[in-house]
Phi, psi and omega in degrees: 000315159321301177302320179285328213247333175266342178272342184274337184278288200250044149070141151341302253225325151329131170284112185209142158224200194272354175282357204289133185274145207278306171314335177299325182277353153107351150310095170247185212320327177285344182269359157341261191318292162309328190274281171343326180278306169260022178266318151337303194270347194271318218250329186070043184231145170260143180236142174260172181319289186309325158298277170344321181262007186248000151283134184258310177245189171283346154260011170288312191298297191294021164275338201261349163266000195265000000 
């Protein structure tokens, strides 16, 4: 569910593993902040503003819906 939710921010067709850094991917704090919000609603977990922005890379993100 994460991965489908981190691919509507940076399009299907991206090359990504888990080392992939979020900035590279064109994500800031504010595409953060969004994705935490429907990795929430999605996942039933809570993220605060400071977990979210302290992810760097993309298995930072996807550890946290899985």
């Amino acid at each position: 569910m994460t991965l489908t939710i981190l691919r509507a921010y940076i399009g299907p067709h991206r090359e990504i593993d888990a080392d992939t850094e979020l900035l590279s991917l064109g994500l800031t704090d504010g595409h953060k902040e969004c994705i935490a919000a429907e990795i929430e609603d999605a996942c039933g977990v809570e993220i605060s503003e400071d977990q979210a922005r302290a992810w760097r890379t993309v298995g930072d993100l996807l550890g946290v819906g899985a």
